[in-house]
VMD Tcl script that builds the backbone (N, CA, C; Angstrom):
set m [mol new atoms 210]
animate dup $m
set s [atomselect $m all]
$s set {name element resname resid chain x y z} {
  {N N UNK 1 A -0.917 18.098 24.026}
  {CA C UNK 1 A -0.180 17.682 22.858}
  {C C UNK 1 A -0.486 16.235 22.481}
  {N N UNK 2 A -0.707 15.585 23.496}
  {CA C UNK 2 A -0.998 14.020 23.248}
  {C C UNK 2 A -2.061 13.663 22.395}
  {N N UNK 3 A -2.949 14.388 22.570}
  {CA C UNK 3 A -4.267 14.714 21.793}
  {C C UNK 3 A -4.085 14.951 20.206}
  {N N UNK 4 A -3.351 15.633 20.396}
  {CA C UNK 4 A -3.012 16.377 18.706}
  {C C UNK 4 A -2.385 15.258 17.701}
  {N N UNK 5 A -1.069 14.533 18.699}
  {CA C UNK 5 A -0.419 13.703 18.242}
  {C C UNK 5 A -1.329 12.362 17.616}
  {N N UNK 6 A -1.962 11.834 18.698}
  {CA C UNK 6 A -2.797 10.812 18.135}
  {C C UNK 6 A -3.815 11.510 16.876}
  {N N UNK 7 A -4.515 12.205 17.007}
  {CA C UNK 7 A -5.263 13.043 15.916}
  {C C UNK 7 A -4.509 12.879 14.250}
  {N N UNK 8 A -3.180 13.254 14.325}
  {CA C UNK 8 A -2.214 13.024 13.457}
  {C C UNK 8 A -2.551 11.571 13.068}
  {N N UNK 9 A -1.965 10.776 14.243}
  {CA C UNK 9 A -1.571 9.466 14.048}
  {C C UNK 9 A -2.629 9.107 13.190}
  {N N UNK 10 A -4.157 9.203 13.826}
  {CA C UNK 10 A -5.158 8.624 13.090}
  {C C UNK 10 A -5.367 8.855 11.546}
  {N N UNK 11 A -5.045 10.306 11.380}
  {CA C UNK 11 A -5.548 10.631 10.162}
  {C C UNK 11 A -4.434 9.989 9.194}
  {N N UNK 12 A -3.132 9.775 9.376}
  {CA C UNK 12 A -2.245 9.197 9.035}
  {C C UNK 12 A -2.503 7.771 8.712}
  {N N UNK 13 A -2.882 6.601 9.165}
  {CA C UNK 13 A -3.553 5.691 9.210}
  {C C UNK 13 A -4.948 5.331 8.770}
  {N N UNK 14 A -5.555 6.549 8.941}
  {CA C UNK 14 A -6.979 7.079 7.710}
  {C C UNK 14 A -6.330 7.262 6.460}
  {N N UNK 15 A -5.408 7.923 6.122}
  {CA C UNK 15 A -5.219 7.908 4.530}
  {C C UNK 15 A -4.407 6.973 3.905}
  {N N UNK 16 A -3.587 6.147 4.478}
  {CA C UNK 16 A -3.094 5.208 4.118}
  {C C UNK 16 A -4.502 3.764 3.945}
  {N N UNK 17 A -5.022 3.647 4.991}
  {CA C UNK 17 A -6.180 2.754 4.369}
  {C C UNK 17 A -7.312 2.957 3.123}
  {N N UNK 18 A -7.364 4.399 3.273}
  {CA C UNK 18 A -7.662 5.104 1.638}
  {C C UNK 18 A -7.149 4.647 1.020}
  {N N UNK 19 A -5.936 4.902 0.783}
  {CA C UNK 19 A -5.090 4.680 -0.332}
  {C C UNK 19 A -4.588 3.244 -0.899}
  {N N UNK 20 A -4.549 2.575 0.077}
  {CA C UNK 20 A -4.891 0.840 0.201}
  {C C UNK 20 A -6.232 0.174 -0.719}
  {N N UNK 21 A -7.342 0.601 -0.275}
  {CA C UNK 21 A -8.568 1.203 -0.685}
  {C C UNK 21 A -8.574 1.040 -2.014}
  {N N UNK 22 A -8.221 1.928 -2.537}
  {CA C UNK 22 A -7.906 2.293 -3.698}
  {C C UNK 22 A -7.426 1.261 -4.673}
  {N N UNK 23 A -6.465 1.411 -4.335}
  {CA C UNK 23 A -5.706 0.618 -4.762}
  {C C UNK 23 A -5.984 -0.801 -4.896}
  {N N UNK 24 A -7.000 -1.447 -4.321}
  {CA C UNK 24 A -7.478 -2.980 -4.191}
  {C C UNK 24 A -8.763 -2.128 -5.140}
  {N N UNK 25 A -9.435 -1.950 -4.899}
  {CA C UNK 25 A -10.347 -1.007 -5.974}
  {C C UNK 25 A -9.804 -1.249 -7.550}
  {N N UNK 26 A -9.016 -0.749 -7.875}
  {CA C UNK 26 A -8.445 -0.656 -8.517}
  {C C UNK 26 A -8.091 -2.155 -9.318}
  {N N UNK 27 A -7.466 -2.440 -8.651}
  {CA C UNK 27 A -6.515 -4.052 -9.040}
  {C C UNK 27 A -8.069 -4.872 -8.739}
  {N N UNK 28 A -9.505 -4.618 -8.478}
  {CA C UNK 28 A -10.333 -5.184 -8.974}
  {C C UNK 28 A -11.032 -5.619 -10.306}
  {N N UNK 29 A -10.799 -4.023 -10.766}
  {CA C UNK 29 A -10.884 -4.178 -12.094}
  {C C UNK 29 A -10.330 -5.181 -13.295}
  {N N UNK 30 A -9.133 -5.125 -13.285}
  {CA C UNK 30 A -7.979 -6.030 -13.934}
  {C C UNK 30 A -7.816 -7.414 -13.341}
  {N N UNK 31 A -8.370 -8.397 -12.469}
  {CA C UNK 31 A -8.177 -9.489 -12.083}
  {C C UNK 31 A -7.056 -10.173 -12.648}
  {N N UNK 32 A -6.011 -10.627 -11.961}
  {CA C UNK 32 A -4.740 -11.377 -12.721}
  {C C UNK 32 A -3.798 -10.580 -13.311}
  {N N UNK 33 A -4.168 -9.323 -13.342}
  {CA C UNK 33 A -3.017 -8.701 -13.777}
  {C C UNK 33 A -2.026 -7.863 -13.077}
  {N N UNK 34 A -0.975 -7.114 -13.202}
  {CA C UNK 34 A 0.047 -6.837 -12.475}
  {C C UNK 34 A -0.739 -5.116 -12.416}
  {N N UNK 35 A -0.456 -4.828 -11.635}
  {CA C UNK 35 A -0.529 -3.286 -10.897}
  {C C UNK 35 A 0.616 -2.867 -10.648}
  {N N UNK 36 A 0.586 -1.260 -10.970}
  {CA C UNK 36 A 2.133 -0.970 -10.599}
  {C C UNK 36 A 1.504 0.273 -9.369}
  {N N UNK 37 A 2.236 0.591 -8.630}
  {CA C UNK 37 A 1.610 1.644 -7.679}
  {C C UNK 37 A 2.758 2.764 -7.339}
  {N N UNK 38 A 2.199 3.400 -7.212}
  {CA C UNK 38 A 3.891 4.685 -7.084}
  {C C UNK 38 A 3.179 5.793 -6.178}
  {N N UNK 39 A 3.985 5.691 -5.105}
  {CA C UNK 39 A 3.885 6.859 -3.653}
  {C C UNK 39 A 5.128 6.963 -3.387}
  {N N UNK 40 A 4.491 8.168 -2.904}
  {CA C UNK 40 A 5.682 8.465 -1.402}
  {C C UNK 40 A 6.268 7.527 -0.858}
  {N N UNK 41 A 7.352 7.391 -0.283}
  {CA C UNK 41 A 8.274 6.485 0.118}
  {C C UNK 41 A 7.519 6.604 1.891}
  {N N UNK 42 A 7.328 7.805 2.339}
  {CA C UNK 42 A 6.206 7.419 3.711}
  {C C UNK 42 A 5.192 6.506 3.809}
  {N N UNK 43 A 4.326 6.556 2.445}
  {CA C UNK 43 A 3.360 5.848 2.449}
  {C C UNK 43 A 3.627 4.551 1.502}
  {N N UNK 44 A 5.159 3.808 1.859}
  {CA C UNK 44 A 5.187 2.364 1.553}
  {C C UNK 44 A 5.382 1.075 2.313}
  {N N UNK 45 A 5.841 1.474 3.167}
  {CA C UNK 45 A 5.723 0.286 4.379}
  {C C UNK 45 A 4.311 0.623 4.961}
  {N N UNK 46 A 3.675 1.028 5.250}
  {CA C UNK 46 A 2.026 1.175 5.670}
  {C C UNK 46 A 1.102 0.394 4.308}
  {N N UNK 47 A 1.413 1.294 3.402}
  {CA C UNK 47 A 0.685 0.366 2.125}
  {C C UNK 47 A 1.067 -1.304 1.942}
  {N N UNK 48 A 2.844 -1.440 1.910}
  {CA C UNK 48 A 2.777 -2.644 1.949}
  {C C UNK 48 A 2.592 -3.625 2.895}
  {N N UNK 49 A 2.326 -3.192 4.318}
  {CA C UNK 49 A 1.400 -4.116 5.655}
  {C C UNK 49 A 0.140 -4.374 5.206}
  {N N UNK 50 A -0.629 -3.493 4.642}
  {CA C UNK 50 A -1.904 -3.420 4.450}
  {C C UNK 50 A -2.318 -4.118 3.396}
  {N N UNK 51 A -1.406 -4.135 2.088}
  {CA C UNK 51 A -1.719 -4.656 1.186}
  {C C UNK 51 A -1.618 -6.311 1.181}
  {N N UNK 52 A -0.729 -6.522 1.624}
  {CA C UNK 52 A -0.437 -8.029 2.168}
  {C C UNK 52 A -1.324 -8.173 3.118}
  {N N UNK 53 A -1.908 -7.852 3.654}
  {CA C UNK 53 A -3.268 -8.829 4.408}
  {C C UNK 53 A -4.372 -9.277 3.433}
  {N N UNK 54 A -4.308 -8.377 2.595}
  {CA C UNK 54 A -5.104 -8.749 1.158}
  {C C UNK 54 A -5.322 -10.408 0.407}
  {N N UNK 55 A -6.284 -10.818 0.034}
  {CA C UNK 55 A -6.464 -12.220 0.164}
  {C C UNK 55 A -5.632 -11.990 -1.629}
  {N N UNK 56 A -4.700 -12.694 -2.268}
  {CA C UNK 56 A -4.869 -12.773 -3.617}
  {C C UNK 56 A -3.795 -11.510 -3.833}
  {N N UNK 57 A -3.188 -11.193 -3.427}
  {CA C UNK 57 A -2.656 -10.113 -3.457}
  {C C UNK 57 A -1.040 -10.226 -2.863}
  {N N UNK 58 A 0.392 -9.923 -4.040}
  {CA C UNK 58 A 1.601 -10.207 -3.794}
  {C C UNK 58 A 2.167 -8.912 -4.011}
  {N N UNK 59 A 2.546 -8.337 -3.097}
  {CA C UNK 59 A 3.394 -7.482 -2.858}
  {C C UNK 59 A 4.945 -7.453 -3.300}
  {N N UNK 60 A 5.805 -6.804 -4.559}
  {CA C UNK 60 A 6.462 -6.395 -4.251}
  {C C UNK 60 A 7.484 -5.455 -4.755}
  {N N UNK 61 A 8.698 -5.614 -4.459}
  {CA C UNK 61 A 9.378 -3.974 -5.191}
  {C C UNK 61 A 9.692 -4.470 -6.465}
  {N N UNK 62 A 10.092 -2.886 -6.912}
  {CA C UNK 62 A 10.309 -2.529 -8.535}
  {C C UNK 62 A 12.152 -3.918 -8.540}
  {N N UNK 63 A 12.881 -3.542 -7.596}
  {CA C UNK 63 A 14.226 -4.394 -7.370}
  {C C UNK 63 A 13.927 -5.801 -7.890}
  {N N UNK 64 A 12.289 -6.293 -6.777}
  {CA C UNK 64 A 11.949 -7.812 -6.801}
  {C C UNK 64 A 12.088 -8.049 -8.458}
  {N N UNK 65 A 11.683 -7.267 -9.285}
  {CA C UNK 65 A 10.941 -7.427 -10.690}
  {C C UNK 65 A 11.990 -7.571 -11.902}
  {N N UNK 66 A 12.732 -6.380 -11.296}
  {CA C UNK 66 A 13.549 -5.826 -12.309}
  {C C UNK 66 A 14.790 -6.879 -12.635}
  {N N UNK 67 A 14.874 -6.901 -11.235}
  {CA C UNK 67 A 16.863 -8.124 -11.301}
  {C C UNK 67 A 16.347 -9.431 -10.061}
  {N N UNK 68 A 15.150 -10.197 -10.997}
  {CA C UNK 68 A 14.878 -11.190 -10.104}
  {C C UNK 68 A 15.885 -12.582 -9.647}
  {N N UNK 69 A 17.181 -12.058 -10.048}
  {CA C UNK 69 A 17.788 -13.687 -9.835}
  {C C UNK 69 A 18.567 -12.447 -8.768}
  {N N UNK 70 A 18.548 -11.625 -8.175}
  {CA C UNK 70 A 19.161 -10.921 -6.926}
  {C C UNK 70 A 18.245 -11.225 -5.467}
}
mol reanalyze $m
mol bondsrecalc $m
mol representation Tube
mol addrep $m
């Protein structure tokens, strides 16, 4: 089972750096401008570790944006 589990784990951690990936891909195009990104709520604390190691790159929620004096 241990086997299987990590197998999971990895591929789990494989598609989130995809999707990271992407997503900097992406927000290449547009330099300086705002990106909006919309997942799964699984794949947002993984995206947002990942994305924040990103040089140039500020992470944050729809909350941060919406009602910024909160």
């Amino acid at each position: 089972m241990a086997g299987e589990f990590a197998f999971l784990r990895d591929q789990w951690e494989d598609r989130n750096r995809i999707m990271a990936d992407n997503i900097m891909a992406q927000a290449a195009k547009y330099p300086g401008r705002r990106l909006v990104v919309i997942c799964g709520v699984d794949h947002k604390y993984a995206l947002r570790d990942l994305l924040a190691k990103e040089p140039g790159v500020k992470v944050l929620e729809y909350y941060e944006i919406a009602n910024p004096s909160k």
